[in-house]
Steps between C-alpha positions, in 0.01 A plus 500: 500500500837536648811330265297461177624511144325636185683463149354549174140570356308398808134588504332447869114544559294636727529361879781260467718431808880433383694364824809591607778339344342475161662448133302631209682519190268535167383541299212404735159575534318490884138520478276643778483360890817241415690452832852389552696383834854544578804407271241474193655508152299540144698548179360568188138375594096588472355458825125570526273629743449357870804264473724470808817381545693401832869480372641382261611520114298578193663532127338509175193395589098569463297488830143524528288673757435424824800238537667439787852388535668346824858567642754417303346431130703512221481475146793389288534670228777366310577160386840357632661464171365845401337378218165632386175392710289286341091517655203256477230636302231230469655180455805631306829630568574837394877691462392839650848612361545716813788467735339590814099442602371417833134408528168581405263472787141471494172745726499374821803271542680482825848339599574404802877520703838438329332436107609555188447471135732400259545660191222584220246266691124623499287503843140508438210696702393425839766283555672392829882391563573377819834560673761406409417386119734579218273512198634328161248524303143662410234521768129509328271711679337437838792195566705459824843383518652423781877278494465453876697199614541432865755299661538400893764335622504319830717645787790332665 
């Protein structure tokens, strides 16, 4: 649509909607039927079939199919201190030696509103994130999170 950007090796499948607005910058790979909203950026990603993104930002990541991702999820990428990301593989610690990864998300997952991942952390299948959760660390598959805290106040 209208405004978008492609940059790089970028392959796109068969009957994928890219919204207006959009960043791609590869290399990427878009498999078939993946839909993205408005103001939608993926950088040097796989993204595979039936996944659908509102808005939001994507980098150096693996999605599975048939994800869904709410308005305004991001994935950090980079550590702070730009030092190399270091993933949990089983119960151990592991130097990926790699300056930049996002995440690496399971079949079936969906996030909800204003989420994000932070980087080199591992989202299983068939997951759920509720809005407004900021994931820290693995998800095994078929787990929610949800960091919901509510808070009233009584009026004057």
């Amino acid at each position: 649509k209208a405004g978008t950007t492609i940059s790089g090796p970028c392959f796109i499948g068969d009957n994928c909607e890219i919204g207006p607005s959009n960043v791609l910058r590869g290399p990427l790979s878009i498999e078939q039927g993946v839909k993205t909203g408005a103001f939608c950026e993926i950088k040097h990603s796989i993204v595979q079939e039936g996944t659908h993104f509102h808005s939001g930002y994507v980098g150096d990541s693996i999605i599975g199919r048939n994800c869904r991702f709410g308005a305004g999820f991001a994935t950090a990428n980079r550590r702070l201190d730009r030092n190399t990301i270091e993933a949990q593989v089983k119960d151990k610690k592991v130097d990926t030696k790699l300056s930049s990864l996002g995440v690496v998300v399971g079949d079936g997952t969906h996030f909800g509103i204003h989420t994000g991942t932070m980087p080199g952390v591992f989202v299983g299948s068939e997951c759920r994130v509720y809005p407004g959760t900021l994931v820290f660390e693995n998800i095994a598959d078929g787990m929610t999170l949800s960091a919901k805290v509510q808070t009233t106040t009584k009026g004057s």
